[in-house]
C-alpha positions in Angstrom: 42.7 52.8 76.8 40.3 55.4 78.3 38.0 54.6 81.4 35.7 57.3 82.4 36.5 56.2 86.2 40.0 57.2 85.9 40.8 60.4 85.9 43.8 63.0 87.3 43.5 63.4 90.9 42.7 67.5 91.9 43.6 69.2 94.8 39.9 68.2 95.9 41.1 64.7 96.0 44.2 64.9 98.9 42.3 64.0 101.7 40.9 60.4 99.7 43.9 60.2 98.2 45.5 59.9 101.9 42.8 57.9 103.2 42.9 55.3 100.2 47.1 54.8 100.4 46.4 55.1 104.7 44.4 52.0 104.2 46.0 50.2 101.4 49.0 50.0 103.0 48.2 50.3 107.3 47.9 46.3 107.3 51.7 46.3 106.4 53.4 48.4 109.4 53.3 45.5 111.7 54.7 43.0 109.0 57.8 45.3 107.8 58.2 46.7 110.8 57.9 50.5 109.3 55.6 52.9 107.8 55.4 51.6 104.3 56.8 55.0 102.0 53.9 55.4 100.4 52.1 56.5 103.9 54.7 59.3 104.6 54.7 60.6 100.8 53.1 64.4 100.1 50.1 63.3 99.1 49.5 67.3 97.8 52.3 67.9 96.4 52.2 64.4 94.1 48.5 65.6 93.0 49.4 69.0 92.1 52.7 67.5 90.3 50.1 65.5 88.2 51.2 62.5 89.2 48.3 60.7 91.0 44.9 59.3 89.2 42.2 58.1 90.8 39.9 55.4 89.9 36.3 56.1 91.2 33.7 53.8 91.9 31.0 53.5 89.1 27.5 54.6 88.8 26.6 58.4 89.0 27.9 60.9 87.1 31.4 61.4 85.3 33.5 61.8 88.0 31.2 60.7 90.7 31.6 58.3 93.1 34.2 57.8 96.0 38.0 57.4 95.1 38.4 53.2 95.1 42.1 53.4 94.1 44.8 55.4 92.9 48.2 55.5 91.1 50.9 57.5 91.2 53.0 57.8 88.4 56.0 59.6 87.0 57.5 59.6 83.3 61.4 59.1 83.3 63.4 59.4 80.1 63.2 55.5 79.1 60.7 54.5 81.2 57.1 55.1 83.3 58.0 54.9 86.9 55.1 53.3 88.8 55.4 54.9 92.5 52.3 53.6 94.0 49.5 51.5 93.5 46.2 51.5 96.3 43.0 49.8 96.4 40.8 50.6 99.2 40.8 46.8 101.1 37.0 46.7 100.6 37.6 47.1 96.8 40.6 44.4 96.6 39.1 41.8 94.0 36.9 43.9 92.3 39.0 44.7 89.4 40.0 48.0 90.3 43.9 47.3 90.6 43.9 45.5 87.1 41.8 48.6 85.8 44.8 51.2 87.2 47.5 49.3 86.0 45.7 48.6 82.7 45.8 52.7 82.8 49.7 52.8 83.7 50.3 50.4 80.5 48.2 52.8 78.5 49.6 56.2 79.5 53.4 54.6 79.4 52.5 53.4 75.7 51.0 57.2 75.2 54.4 58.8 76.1 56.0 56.8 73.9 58.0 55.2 76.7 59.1 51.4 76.3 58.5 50.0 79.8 57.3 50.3 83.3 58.9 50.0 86.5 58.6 49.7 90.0 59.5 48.2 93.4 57.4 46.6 95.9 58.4 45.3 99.7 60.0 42.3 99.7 57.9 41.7 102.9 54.6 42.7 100.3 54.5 38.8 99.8 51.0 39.7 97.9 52.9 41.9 95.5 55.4 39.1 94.2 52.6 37.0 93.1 50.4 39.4 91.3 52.9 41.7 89.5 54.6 38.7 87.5 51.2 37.7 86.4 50.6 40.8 85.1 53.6 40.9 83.0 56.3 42.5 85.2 59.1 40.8 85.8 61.4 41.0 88.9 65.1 42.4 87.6 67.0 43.1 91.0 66.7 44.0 95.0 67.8 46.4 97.3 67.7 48.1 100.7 66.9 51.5 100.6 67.1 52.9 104.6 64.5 50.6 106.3 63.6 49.6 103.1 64.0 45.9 101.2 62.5 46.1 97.7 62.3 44.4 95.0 62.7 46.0 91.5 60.4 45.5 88.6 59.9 45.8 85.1 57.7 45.9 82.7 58.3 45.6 78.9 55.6 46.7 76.3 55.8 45.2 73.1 
């Protein structure tokens, strides 16, 4: 699956890549009580690691557009680790989050790799309700420092 509004994130990028997690995940500090991880990550080195893709809005030209949403991604061995997902809160319910993680299924598939996984906050209530309905399935939980997550999976068939 290909979508012209999805493409790897450049060096170009960092500052909207920042400002899209910043906001994604700012609402949660007072909830968990800590920066969420992704907030404190390297934005620059993920991008230049090619590991982040950024969904733009539409209209313009290829390419064109403000960054909506992002992913960060990294291939393991047996499976396509799903770091981060972000949707700018004005974009939530627009389809952009689906699109992204419609692109994770696609590039895991492209790599050959068997599933996807990934771990969300258990205090991310929002997280536990969409991720199952989108095929994931919760396989364990830990604390990681500050950290209570919940691991996911996703199996592609």
């Amino acid at each position: 699956m290909t979508d012209e509004r999805i493409r790897p994130a450049v060096a170009a990028d960092v500052p909207e890549v920042k400002a899209v997690i910043d906001a994604a995940f700012r609402p949660y500090v007072a909830r968990i009580g800590v920066v969420p991880a992704p907030m404190e990550a390297d934005h620059a080195a993920n991008v230049a690691a090619g590991s982040v893709f950024v969904a733009r809005e539409p209209g313009g030209a290829a390419g064109a557009g403000r960054v909506t949403g992002l992913v960060v991604i990294e291939p393991r061995e047996d499976h396509l680790w799903l770091d981060v997902v972000a949707v700018r809160p004005e974009a939530h319910g627009t389809g952009v989050g689906r699109l992204l993680l419609e692109f994770v299924d696609a590039r895991a598939r492209a790599l050959g790799l068997p599933e996807i996984r990934l771990c969300t906050n258990a205090m991310m209530w929002e997280n536990q309700r969409i991720y199952p309905k989108l095929g994931y399935e919760a396989v364990g939980r830990g604390v990681t420092g500050p950290y209570d997550r919940i691991h996911y999976r996703k199996r592609l068939g």
